[in-house]
C-alpha positions as CSV (number, residue, x, y, z in Angstrom):
1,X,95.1,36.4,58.4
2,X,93.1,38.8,60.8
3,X,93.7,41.8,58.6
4,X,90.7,43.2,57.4
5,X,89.6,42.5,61.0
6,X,92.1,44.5,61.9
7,X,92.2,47.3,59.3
8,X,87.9,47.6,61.0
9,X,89.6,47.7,64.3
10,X,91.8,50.8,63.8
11,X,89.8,52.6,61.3
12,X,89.2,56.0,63.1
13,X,86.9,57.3,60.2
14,X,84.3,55.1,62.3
15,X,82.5,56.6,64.8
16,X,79.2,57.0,67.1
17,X,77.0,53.6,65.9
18,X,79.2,52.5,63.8
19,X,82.1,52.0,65.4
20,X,80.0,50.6,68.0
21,X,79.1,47.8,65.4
22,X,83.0,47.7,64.3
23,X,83.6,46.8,68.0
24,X,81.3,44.6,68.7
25,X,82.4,42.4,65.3
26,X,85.9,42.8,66.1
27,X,84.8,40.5,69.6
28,X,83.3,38.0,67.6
29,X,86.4,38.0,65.2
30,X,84.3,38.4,62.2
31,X,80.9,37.3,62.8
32,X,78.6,38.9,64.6
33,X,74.8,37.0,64.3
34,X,72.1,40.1,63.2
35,X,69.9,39.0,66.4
36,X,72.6,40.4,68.8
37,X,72.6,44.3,67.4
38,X,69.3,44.5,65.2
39,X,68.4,47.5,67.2
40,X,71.6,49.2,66.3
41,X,71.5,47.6,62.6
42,X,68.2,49.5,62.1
43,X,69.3,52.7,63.7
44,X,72.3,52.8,61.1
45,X,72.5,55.8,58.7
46,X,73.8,55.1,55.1
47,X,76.9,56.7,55.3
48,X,77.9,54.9,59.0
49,X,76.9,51.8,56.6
50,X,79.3,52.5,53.5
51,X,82.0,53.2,55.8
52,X,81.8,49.5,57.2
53,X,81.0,48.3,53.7
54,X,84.4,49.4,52.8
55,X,86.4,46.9,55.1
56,X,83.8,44.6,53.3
57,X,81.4,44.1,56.2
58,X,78.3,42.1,54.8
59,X,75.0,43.0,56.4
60,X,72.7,40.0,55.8
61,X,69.7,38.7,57.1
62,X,70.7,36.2,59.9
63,X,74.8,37.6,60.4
64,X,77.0,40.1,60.3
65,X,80.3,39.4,58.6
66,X,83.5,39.9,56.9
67,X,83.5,37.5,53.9
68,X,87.0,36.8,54.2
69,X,87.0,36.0,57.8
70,X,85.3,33.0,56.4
71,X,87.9,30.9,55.2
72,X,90.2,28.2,56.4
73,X,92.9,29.5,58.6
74,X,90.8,32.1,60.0
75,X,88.1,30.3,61.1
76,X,90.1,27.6,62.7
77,X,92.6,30.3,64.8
78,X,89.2,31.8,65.6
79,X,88.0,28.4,67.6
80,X,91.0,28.0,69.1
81,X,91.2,32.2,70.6
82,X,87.0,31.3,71.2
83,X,88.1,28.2,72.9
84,X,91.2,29.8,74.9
85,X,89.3,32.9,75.9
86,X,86.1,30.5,77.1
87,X,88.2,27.9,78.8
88,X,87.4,24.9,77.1
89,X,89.2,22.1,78.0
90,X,89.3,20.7,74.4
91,X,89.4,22.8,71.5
92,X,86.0,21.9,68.6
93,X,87.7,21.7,65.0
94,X,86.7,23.7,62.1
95,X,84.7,22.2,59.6
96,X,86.3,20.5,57.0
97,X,86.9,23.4,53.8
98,X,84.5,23.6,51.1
99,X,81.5,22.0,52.8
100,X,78.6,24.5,52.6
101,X,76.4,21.9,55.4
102,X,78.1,19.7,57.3
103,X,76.1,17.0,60.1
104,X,75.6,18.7,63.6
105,X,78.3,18.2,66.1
106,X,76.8,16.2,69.1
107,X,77.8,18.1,72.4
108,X,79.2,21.3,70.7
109,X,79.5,23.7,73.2
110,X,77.2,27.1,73.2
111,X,78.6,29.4,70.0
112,X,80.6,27.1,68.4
113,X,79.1,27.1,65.3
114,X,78.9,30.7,64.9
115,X,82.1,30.9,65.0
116,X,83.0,28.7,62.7
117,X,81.1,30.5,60.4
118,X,78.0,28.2,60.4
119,X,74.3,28.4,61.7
120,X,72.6,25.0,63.0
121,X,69.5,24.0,61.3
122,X,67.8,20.8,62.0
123,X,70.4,18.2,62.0
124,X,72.9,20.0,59.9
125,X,74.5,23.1,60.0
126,X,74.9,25.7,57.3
127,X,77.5,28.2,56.6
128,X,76.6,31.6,56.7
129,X,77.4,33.4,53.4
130,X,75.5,30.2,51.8
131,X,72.5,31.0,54.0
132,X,72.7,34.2,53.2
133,X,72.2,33.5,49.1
134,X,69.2,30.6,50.1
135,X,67.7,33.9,51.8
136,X,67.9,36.0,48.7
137,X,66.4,33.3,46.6
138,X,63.2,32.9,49.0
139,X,62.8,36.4,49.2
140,X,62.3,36.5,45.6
141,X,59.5,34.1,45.8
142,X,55.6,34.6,46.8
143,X,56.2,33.9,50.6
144,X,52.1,34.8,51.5
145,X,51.2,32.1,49.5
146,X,53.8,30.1,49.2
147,X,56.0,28.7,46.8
148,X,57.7,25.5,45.2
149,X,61.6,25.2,45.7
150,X,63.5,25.9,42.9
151,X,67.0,23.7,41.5
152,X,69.1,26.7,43.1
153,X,67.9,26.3,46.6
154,X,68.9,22.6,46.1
155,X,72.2,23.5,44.9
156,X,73.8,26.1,46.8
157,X,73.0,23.8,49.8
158,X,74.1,20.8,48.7
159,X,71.4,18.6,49.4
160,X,68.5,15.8,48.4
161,X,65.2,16.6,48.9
162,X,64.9,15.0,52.1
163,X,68.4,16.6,53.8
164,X,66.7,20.6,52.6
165,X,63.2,19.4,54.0
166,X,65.4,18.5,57.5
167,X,67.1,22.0,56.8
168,X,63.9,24.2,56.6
169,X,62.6,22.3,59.5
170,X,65.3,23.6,61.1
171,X,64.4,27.1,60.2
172,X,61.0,27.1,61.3
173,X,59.0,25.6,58.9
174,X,56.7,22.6,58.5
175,X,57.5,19.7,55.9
176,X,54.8,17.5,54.3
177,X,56.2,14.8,51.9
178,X,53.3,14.3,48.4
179,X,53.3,12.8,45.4
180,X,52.8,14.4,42.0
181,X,52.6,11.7,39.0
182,X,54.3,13.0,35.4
183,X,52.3,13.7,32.7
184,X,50.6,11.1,30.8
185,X,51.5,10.7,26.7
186,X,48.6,10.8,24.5
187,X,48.3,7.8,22.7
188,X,49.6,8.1,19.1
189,X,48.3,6.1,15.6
190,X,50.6,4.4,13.9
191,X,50.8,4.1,9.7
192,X,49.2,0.7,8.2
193,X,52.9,0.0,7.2
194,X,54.2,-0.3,10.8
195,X,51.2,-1.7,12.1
196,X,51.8,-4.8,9.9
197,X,55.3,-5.0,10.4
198,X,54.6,-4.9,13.9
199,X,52.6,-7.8,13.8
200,X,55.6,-9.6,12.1
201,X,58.9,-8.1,15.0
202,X,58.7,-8.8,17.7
203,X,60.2,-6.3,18.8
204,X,57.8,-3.7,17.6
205,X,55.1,-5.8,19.9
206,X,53.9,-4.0,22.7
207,X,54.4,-0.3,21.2
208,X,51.3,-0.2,19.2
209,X,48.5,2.0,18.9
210,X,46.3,2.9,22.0
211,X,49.0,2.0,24.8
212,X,49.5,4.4,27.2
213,X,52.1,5.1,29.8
214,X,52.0,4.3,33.1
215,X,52.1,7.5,35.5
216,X,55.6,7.5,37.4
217,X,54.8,9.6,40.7
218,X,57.9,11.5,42.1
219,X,58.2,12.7,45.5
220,X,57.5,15.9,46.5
221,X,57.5,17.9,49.7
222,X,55.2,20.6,50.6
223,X,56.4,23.0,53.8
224,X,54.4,26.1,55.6
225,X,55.3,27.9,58.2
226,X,52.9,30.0,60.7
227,X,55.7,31.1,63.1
228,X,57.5,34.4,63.0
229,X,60.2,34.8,60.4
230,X,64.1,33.9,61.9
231,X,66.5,36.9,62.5
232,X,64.9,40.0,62.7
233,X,63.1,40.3,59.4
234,X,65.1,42.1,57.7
235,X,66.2,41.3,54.0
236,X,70.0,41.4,53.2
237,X,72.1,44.2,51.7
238,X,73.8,43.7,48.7
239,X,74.7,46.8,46.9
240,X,78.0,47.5,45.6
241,X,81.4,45.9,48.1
242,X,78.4,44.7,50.3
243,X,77.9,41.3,47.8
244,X,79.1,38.0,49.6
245,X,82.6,36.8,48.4
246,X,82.7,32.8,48.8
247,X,85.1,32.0,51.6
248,X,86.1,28.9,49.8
249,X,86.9,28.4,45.6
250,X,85.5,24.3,46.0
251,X,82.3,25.2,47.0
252,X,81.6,28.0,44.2
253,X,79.9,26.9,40.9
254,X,78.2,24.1,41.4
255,X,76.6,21.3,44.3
256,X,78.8,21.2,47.5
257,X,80.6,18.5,48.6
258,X,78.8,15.4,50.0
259,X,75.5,16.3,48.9
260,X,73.3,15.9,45.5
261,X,72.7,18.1,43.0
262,X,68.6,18.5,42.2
263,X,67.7,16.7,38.7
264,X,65.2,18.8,36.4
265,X,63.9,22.1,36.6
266,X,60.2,22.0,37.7
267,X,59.1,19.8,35.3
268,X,55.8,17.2,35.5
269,X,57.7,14.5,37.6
270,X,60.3,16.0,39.0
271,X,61.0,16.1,42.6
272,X,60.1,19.5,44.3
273,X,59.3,21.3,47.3
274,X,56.6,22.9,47.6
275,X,56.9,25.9,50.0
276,X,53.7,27.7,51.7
277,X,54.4,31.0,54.0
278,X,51.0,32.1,55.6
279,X,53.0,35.8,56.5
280,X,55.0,38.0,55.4
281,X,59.1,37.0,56.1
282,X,59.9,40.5,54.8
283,X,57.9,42.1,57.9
């Protein structure tokens, strides 16, 4: 199951930087956090870079990583060698499969949840490669000015409004809950031949000309954040054999387990987060 870490170990097409990178990844059996080696991730030429792309080494924003070092039985043999080589006296579990967030472990020990293939944010934790995609979709948006949340930031995590507010929180930002009412129907005449038949049903009563309804505010949730940008600033490479793979086939095309799927698209009414970035997370 350690194969492609493996194959990166005993490729000797790798050298100078970037079989320093291959080594250093091999230790953490897969994952390797961007914070640790930014220096050396910047210094990278393109061709050390396409040689480590070919064992399918994904360079994102927050962690390095090998996609299919990700699933199941990998990630729990990896706890168990982490927890051998640290000498823990009880070994953590893996995450239950599928889960792209799952509740913060009270008392996990320091780097448990990088390698299980997860980074803690608020009072969840999310898994990598899925942080990775929520990266890609806020760097798409106006992050100097800001910028409302769209459905697919609330799907590919998972969560309700409230559990992605916790989330970003998490990640540096501020949350501030408001309320934005739906859009008011104009009030509509109705032909002399229904107005008297209305006056005879009555059931028609009530629907007639001049009513107006009733403004039906939904939350939203607007978030800023003035600090400097997590990970070292910079954005995620997806060209070619770089793109992530998804560790797990449940948690692929469509809300993950245990969490709701967002309800509209930005319509009048419908809940949203509103997102406000004073600087630039691009650097």
């Amino acid at each position: 199951m350690f194969e492609p870490l493996l194959a990166l170990r005993d490729d000797a097409a790798l050298t100078g930087m970037a079989r320093g990178l291959a080594f250093r990844l091999v230790e953490g059996m897969g994952v390797l956090p961007r914070s640790e080696v930014a220096a050396d991730v910047k210094a990278l030429e393109q061709e050390s870079r396409a040689l480590l792309r070919k064992h399918s080494v994904r360079f994102g924003q927050f962690t390095l990583f090998q996609p299919l070092m990700l699933k199941p039985a990998p990630t729990r043999l990896r706890l168990v060698l982490w927890g051998l080589a640290s000498g823990l006296d009880e070994f953590p579990s893996a995450p239950p499969p599928g889960l792209v967030t799952v509740p913060a472990v009270l008392g996990a020990p320091g780097g448990y949840y990088s390698r299980a293939g997860y980074r803690l944010s608020g009072a969840r934790a999310i898994r990598i490669d899925m942080l990775e995609r929520l990266a890609d979709l806020i760097r798409a948006q106006d992050t100097r000015k800001g910028f409302e949340a769209t459905p697919d930031m609330l799907s590919i995590t998972g969560l309700t409004l409230d559990q992605f507010a916790d989330l970003m929180q998490g990640m540096g930002y501020d949350a501030e809950k408001g309320e934005r009412a739906k859009s008011e129907k104009p009030p509509q005449k109705r032909p002399d031949a229904e107005t008297a038949g209305a006056k005879t049903d009555p059931a028609a009563r009530g629907g007639g000309a001049g009513h107006e309804a009733k403004a039906d505010p939904s939350s939203t949730l607007t978030v800023e954040r003035d600090a400097a940008p997590i990970g070292d600033g910079a954005p995620a490479e997806t060209q070619g054999a770089d793109a992530t793979e998804t560790p797990d086939a449940g948690a692929a095309g469509g809300p993950a387990k245990g969490g709701a799927a967002p309800q509209g698209g930005g319509a009048p009414g419908a809940p949203g987060l509103d997102v406000a970035l004073p600087c630039d997370v691009n650097g």
